[in-house]
LUMLUM-349145 format. One record per residue: x negated, y negated, z negated of N, C-alpha, C, O in turn. Coordinates in steps of 0.001 Angstrom, whole numbers, plus 524288, in hexadecimal, padded with zeros to 5 digits. Atoms other than C-alpha are relative to their C-alpha. Layout:
// LUMLUM-349145
<rec n_u="X" n_v="Y" n_w="Z" ca_u="X" ca_v="Y" ca_w="Z" c_u="X" c_v="Y" c_w="Z" o_u="X" o_v="Y" o_w="Z"/>
...
***
This chain:
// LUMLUM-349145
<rec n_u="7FB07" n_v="7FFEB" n_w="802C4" ca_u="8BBB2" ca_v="1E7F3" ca_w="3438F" c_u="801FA" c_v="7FA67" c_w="7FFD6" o_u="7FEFF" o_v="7F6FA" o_w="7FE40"/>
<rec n_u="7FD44" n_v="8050F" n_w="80115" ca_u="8C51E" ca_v="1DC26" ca_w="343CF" c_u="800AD" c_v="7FF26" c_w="7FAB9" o_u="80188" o_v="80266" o_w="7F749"/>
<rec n_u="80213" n_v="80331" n_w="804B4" ca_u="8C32C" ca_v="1D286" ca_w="33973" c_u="80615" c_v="80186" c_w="7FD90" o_u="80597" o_v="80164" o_w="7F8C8"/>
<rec n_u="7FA43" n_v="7FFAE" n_w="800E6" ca_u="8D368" ca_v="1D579" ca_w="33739" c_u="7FDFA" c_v="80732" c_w="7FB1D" o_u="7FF9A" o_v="80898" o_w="7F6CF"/>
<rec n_u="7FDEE" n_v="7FA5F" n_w="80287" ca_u="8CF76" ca_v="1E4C2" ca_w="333A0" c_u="7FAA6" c_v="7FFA8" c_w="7FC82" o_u="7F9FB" o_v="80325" o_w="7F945"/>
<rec n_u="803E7" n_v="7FF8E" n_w="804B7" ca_u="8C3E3" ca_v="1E26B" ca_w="32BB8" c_u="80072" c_v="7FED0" c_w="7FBA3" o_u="801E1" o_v="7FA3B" o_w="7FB58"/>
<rec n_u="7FF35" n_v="80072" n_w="80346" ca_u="8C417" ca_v="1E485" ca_w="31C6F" c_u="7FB98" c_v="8000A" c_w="7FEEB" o_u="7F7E4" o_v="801B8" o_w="8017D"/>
<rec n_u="80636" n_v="7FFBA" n_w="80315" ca_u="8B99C" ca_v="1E208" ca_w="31260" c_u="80229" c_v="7FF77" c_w="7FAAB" o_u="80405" o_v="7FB59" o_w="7F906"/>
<rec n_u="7FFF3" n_v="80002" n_w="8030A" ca_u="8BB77" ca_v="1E698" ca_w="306DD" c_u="7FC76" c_v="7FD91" c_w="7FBC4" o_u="7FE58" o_v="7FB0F" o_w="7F81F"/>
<rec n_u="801DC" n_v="8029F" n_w="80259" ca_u="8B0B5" ca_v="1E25F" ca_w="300E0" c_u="7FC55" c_v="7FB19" c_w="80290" o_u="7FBC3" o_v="7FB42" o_w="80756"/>
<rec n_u="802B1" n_v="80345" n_w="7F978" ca_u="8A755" ca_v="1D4FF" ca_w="30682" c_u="7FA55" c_v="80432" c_w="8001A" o_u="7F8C8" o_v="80809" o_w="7FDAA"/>
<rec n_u="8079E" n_v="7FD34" n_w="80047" ca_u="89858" ca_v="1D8D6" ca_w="30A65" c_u="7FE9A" c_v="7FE02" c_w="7FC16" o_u="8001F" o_v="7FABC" o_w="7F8E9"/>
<rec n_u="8034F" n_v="801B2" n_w="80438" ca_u="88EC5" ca_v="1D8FA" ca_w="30355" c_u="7FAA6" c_v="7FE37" c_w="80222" o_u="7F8C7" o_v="8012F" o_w="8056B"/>
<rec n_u="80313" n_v="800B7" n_w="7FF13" ca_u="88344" ca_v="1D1D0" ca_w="3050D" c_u="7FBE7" c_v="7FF9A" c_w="7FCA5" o_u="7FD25" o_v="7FEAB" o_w="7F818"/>
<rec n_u="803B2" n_v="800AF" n_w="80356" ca_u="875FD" ca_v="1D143" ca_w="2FF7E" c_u="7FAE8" c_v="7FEE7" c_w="80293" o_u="7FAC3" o_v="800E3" o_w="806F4"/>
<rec n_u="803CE" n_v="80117" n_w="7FEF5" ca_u="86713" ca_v="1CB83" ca_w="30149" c_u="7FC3E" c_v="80205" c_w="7FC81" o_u="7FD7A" o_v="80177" o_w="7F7E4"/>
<rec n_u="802E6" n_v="7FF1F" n_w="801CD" ca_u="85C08" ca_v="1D0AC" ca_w="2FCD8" c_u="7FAD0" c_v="7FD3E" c_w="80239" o_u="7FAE9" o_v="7FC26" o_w="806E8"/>
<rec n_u="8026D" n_v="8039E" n_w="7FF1C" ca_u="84F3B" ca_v="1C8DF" ca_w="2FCAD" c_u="7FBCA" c_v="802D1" c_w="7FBC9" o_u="7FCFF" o_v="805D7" o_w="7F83F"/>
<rec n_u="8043A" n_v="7FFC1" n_w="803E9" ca_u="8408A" ca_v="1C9BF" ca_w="2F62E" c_u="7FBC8" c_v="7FCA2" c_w="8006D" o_u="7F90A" o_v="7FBAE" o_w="80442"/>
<rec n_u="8065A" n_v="80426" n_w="7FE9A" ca_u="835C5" ca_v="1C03D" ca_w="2F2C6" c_u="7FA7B" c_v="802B6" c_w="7FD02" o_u="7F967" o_v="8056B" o_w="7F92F"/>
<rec n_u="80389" n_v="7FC7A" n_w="80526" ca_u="82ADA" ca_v="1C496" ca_w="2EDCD" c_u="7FCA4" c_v="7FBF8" c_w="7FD11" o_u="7FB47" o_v="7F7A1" o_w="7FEA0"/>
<rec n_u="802B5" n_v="803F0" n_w="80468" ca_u="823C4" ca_v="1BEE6" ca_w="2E204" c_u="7F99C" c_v="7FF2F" c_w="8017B" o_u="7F61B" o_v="8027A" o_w="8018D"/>
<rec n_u="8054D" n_v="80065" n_w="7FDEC" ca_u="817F1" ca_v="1B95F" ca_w="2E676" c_u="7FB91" c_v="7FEE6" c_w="7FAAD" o_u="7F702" o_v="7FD96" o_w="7FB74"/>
<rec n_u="802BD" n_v="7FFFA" n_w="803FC" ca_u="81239" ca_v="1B8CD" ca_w="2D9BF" c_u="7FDAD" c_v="80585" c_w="7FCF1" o_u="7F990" o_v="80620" o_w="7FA86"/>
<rec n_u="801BC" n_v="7FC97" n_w="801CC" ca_u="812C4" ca_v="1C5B6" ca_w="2D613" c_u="7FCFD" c_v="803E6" c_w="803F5" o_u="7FA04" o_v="8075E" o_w="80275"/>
<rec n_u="80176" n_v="7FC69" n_w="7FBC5" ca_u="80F1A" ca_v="1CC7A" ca_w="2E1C7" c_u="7FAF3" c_v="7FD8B" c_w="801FB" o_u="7F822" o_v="800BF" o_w="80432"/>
<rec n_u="80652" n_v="800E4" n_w="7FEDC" ca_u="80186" ca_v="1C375" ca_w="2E4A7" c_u="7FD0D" c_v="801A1" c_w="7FAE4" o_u="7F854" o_v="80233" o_w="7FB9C"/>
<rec n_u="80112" n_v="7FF6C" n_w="80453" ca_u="7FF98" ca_v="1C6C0" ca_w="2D50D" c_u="7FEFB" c_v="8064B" c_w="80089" o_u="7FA8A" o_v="807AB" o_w="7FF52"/>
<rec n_u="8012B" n_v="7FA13" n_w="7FD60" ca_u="8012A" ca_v="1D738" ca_w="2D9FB" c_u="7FCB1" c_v="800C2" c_w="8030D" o_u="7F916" o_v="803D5" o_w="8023B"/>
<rec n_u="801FE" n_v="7FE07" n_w="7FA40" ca_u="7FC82" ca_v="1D6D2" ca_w="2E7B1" c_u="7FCAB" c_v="7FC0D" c_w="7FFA1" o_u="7F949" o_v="7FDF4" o_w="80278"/>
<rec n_u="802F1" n_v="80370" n_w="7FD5F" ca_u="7F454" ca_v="1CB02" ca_w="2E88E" c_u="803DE" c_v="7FE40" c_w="80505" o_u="80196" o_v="7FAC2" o_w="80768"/>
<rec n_u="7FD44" n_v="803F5" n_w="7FB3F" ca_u="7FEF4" ca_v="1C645" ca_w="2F441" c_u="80571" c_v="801F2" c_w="7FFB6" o_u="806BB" o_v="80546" o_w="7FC7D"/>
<rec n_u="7FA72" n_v="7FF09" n_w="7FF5A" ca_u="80CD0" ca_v="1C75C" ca_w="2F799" c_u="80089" c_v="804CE" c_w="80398" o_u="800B4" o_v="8037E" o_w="80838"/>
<rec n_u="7FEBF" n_v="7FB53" n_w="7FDC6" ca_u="80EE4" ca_v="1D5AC" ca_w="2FCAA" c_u="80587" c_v="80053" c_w="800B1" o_u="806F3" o_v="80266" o_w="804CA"/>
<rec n_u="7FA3C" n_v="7FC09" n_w="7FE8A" ca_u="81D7E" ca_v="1D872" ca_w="2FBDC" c_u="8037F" c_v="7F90D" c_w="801FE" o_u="80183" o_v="7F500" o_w="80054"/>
<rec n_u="7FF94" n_v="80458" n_w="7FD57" ca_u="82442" ca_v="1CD05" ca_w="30280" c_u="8061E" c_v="80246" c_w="80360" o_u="805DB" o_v="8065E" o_w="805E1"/>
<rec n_u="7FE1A" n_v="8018A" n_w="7FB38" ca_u="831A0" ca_v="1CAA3" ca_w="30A62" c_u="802A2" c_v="80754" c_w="800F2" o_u="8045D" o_v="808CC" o_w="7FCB5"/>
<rec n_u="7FE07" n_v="7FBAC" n_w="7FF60" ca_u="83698" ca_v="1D92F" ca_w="30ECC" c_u="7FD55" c_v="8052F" c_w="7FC49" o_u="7FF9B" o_v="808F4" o_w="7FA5A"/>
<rec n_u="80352" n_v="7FB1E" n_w="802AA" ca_u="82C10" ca_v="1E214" ca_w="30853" c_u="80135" c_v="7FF39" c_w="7FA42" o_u="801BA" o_v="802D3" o_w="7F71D"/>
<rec n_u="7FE51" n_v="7FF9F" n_w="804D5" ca_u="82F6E" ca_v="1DBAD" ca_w="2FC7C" c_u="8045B" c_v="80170" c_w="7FDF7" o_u="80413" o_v="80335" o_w="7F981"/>
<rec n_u="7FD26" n_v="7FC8D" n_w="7FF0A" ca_u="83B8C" ca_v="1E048" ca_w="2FDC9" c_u="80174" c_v="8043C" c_w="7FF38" o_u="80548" o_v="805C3" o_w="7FCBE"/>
<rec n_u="80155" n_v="7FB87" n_w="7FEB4" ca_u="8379C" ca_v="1EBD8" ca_w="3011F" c_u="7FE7E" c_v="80390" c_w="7F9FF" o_u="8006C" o_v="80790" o_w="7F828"/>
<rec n_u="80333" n_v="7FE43" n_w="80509" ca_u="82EC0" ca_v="1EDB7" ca_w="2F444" c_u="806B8" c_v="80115" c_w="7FC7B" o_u="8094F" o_v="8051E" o_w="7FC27"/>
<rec n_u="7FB7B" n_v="7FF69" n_w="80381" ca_u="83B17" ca_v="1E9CB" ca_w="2EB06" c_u="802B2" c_v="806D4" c_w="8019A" o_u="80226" o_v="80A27" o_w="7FE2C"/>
<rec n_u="7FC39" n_v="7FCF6" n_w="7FE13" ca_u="8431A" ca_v="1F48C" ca_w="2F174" c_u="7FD8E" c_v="805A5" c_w="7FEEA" o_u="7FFF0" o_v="8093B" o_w="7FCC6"/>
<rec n_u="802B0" n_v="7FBAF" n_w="8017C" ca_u="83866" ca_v="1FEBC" ca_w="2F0DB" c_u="7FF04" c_v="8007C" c_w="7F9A4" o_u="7FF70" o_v="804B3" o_w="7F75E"/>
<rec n_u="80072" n_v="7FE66" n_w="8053C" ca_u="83588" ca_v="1FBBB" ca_w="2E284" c_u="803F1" c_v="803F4" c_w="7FD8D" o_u="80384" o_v="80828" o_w="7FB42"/>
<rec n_u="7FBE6" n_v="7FCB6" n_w="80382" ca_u="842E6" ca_v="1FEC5" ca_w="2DE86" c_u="8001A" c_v="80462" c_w="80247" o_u="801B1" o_v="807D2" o_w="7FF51"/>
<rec n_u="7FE73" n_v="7F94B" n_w="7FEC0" ca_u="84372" ca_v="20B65" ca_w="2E672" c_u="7FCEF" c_v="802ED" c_w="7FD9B" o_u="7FE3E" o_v="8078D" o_w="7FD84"/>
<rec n_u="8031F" n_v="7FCA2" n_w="803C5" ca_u="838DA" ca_v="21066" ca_w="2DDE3" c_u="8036C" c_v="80282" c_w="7FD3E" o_u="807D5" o_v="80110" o_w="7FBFD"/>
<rec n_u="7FF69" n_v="7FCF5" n_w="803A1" ca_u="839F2" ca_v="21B30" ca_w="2D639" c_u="7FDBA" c_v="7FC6E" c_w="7F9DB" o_u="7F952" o_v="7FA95" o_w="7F94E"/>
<rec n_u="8004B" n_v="800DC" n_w="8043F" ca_u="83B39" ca_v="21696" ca_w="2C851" c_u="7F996" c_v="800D3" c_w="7FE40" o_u="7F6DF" o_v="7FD12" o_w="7FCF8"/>
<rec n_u="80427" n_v="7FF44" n_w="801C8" ca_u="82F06" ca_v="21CA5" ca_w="2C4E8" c_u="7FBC0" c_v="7FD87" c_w="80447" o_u="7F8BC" o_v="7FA49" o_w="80267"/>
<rec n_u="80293" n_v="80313" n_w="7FC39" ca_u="827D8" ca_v="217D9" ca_w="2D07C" c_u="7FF56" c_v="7FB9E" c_w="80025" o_u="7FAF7" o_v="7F99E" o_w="80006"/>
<rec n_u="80218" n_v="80473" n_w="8015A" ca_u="82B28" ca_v="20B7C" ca_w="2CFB1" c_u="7FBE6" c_v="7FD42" c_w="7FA29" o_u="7F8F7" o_v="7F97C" o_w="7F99F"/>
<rec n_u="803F9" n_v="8018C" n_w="80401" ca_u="8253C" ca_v="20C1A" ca_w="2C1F0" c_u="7FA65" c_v="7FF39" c_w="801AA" o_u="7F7F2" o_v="7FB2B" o_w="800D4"/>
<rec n_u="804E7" n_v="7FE26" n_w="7FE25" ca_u="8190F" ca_v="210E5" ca_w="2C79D" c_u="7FE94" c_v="7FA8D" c_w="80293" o_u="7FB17" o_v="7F7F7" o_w="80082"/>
<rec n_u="800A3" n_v="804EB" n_w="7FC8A" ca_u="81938" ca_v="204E0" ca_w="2D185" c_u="7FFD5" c_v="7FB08" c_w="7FC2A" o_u="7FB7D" o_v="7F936" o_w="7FB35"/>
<rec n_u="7FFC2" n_v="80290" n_w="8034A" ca_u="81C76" ca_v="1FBB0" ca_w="2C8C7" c_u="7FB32" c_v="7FEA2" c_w="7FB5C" o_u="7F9E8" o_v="7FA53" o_w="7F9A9"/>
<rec n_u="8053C" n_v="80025" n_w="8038B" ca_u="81099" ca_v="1FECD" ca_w="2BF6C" c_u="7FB57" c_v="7FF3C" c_w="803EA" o_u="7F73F" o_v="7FD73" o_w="80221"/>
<rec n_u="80580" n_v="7FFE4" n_w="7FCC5" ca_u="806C0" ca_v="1FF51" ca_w="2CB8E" c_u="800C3" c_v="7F941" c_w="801BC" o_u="7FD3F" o_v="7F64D" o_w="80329"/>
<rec n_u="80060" n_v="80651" n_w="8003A" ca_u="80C94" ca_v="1F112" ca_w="2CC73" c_u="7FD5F" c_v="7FBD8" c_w="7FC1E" o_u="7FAE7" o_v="7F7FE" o_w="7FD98"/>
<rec n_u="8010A" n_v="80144" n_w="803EE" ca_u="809D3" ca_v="1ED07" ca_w="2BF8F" c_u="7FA43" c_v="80112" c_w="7FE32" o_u="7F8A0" o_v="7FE43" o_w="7FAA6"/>
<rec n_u="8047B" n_v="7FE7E" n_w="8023F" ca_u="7FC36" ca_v="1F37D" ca_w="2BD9C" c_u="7FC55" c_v="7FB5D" c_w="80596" o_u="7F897" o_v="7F871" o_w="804D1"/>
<rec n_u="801A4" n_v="804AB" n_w="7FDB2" ca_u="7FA2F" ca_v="1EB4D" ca_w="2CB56" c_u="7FF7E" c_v="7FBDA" c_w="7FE28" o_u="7FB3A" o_v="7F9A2" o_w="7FE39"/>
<rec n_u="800D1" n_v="804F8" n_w="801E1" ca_u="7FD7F" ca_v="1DFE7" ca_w="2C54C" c_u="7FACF" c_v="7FDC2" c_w="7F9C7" o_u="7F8AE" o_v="7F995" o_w="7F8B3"/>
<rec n_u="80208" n_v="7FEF4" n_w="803E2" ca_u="7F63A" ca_v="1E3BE" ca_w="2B8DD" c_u="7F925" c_v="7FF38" c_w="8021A" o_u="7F676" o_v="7FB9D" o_w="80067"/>
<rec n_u="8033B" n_v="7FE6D" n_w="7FE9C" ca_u="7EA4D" ca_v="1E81E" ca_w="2BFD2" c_u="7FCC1" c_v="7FBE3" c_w="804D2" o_u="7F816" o_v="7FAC6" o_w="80520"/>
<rec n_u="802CB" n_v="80122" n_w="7FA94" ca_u="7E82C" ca_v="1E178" ca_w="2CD08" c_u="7FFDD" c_v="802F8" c_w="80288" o_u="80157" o_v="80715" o_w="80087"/>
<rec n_u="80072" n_v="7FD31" n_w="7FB96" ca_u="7E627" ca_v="1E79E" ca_w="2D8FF" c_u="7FAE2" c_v="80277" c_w="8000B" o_u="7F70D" o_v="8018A" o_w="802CC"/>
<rec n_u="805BE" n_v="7FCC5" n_w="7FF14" ca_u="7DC4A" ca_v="1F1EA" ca_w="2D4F6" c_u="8012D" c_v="80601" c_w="80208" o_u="80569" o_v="807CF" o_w="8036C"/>
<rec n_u="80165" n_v="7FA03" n_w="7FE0A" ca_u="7D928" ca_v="1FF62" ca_w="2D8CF" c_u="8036D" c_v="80276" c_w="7FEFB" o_u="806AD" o_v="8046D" o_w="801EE"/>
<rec n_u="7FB69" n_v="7FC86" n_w="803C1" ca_u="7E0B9" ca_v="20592" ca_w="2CE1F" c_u="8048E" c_v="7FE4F" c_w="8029A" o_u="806C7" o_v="801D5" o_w="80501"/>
<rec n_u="7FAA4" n_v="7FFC0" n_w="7FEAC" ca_u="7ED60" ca_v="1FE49" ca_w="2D25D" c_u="800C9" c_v="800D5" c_w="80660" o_u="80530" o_v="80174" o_w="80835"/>
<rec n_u="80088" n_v="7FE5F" n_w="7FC2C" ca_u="7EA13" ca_v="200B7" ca_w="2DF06" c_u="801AE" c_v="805B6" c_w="80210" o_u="80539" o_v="806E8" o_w="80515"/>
<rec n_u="7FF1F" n_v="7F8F9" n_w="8005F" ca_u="7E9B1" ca_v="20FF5" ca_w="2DEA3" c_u="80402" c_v="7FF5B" c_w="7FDC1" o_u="806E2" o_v="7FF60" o_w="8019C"/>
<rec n_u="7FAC0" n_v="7FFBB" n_w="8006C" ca_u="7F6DF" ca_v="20EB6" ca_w="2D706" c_u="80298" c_v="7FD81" c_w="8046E" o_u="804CB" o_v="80106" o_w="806DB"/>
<rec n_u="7FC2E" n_v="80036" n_w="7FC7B" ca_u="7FE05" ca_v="207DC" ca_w="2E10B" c_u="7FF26" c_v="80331" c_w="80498" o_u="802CE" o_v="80535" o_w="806FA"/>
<rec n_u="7FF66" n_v="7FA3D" n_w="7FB13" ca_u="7F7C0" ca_v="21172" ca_w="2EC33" c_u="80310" c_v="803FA" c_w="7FDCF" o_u="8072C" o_v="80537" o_w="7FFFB"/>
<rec n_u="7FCDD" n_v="7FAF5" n_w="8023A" ca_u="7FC4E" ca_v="21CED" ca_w="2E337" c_u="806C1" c_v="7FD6B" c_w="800EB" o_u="8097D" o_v="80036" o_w="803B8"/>
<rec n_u="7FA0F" n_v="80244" n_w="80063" ca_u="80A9A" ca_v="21503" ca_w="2E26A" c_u="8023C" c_v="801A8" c_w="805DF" o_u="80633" o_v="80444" o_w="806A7"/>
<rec n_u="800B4" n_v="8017C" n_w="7FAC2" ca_u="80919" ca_v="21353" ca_w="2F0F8" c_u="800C4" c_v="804F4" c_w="8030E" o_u="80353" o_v="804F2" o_w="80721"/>
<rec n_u="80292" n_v="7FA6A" n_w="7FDF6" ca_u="80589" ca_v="22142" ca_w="2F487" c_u="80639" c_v="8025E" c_w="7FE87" o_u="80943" o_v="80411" o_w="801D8"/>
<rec n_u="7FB92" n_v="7FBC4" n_w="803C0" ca_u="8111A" ca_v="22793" ca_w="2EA68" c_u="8060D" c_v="7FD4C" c_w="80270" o_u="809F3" o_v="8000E" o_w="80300"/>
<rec n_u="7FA5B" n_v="8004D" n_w="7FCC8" ca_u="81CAF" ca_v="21E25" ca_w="2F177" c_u="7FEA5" c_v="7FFBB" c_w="80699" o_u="801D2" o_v="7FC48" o_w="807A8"/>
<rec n_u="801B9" n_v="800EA" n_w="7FD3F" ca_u="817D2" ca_v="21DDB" ca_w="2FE71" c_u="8035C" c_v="80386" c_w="803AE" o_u="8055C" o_v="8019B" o_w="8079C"/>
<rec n_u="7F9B7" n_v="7FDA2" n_w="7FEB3" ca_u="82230" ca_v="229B2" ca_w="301F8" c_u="8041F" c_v="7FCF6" c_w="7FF37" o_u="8061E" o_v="7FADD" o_w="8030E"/>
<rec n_u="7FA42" n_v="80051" n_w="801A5" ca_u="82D05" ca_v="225F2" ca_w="2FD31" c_u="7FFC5" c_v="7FAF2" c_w="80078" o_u="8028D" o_v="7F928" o_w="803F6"/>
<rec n_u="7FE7E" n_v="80631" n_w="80197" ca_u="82BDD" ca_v="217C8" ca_w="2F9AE" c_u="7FAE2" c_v="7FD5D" c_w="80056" o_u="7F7A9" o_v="7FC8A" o_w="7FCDE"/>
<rec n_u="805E5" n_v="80389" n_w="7FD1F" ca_u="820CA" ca_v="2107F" ca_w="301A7" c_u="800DA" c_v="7FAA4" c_w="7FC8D" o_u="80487" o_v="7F92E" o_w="7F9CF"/>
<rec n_u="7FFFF" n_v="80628" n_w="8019F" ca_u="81DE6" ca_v="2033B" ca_w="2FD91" c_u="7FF96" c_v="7FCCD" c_w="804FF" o_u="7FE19" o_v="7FDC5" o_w="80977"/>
<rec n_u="7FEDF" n_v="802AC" n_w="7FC26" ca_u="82109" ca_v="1F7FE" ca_w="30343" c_u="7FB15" c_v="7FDEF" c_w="803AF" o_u="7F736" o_v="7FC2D" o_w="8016F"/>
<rec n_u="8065C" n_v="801EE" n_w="7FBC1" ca_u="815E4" ca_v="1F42D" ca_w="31040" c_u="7FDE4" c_v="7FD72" c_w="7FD41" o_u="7FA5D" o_v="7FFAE" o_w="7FADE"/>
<rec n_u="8037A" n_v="804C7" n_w="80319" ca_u="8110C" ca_v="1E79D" ca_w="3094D" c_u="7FD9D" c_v="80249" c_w="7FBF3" o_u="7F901" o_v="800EB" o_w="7FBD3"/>
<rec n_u="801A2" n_v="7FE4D" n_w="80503" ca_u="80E39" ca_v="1EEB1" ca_w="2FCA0" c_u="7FCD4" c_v="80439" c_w="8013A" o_u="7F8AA" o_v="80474" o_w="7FED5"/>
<rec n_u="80198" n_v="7FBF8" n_w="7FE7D" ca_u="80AAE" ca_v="1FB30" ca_w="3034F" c_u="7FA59" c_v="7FD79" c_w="80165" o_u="7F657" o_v="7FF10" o_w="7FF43"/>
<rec n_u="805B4" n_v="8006E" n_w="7FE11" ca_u="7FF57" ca_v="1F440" ca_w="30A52" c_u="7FE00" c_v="7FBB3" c_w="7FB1A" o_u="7F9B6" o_v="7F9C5" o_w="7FC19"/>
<rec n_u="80242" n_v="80307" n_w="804F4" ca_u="7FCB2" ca_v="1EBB8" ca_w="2FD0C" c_u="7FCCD" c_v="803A4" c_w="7FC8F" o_u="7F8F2" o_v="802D3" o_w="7F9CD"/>
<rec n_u="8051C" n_v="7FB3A" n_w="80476" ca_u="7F793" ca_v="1F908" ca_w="2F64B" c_u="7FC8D" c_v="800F5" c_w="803BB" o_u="7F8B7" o_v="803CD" o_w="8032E"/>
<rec n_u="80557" n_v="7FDCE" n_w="7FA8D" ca_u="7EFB6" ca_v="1FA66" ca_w="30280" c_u="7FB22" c_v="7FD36" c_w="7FD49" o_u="7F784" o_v="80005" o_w="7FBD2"/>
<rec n_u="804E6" n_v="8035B" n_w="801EC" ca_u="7E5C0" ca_v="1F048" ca_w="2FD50" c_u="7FEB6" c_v="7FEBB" c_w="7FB09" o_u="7FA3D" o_v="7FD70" o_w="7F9D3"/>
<rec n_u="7FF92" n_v="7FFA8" n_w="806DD" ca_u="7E9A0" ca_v="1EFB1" ca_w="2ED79" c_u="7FBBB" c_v="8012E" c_w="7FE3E" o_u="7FAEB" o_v="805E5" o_w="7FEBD"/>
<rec n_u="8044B" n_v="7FE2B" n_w="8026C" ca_u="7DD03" ca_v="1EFF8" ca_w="2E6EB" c_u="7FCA3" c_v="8023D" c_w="8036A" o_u="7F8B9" o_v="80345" o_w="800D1"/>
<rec n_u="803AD" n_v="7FDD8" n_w="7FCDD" ca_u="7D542" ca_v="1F5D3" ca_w="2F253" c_u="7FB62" c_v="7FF1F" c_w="8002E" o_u="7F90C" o_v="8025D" o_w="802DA"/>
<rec n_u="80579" n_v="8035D" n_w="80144" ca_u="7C893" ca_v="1EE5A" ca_w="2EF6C" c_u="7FCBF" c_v="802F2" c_w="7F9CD" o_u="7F86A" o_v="802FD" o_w="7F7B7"/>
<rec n_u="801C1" n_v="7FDD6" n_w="80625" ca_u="7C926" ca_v="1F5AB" ca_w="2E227" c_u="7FF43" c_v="7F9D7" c_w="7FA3C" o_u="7FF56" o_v="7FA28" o_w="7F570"/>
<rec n_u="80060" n_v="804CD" n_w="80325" ca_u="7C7A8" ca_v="1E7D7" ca_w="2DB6B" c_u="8070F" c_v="7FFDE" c_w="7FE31" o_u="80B49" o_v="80071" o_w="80069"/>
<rec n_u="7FA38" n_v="801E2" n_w="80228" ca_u="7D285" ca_v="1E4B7" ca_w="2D229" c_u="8019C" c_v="7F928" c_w="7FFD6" o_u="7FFB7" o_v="7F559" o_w="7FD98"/>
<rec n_u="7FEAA" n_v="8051C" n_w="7FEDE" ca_u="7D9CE" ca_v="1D999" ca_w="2D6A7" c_u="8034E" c_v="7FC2F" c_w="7FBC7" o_u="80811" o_v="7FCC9" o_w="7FC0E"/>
<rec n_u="7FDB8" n_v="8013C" n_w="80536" ca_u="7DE23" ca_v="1D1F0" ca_w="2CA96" c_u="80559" c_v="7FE99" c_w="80159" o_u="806B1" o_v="7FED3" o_w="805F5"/>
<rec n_u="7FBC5" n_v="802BF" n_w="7FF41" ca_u="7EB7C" ca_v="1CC1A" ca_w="2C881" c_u="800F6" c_v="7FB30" c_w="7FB7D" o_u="80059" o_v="7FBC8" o_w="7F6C1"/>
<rec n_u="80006" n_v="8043B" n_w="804F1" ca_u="7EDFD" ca_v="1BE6A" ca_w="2C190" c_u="80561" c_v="803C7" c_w="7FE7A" o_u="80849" o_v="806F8" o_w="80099"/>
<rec n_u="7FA39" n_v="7FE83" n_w="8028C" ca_u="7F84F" ca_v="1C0C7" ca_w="2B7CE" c_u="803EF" c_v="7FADA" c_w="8017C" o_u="80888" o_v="7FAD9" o_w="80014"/>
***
């Protein structure tokens, strides 16, 4: 279209989206930096698509992590988590293969506060 017959009602719109991830809290969870750069991303985006109640659910298997360490018990909750979105709403790779090894030793892995 000639620059003569083109209208614009309104201008564009532009926007950036961006994520860092907190490296404090996530070697304090995981023992290392898991979500990172696109996956982290990724995570944000999946949280919010939770189901309200779901994300509760998630949210507490975070917190009993942090509570707990990386033992057995929170272990088997995040497989169960793992298992129940795994249709519908997979988790993100990095995290996905992070419950792979979560407590697997059976030793509870402490966490400083």
């Amino acid at each position: 279209v000639a620059a003569e017959r083109r209208t614009t009602i309104t201008p564009p719109v532009y926007y950036a989206a961006w994520s860092e991830p907190d490296i404090g809290v996530q070697t304090r969870l995981f023992g290392k930096v898991v979500l990172f750069s696109e996956s982290l991303a990724e995570y944000g985006i999946w949280c919010e698509m939770l189901p309200a109640e779901a994300r509760i659910r998630w949210d507490q298997a975070l917190d009993e992590l942090e509570q707990e360490g990386q033992s057995l018990a929170v272990r088997k909750r995040l497989l169960a988590l793992r298992e129940e979105f795994a249709k519908d709403r997979p988790l993100p790779k990095p995290l996905d293969g992070w419950i792979d090894v979560c407590g697997k030793s059976g030793e509870r892995v402490a966490r400083e506060p």
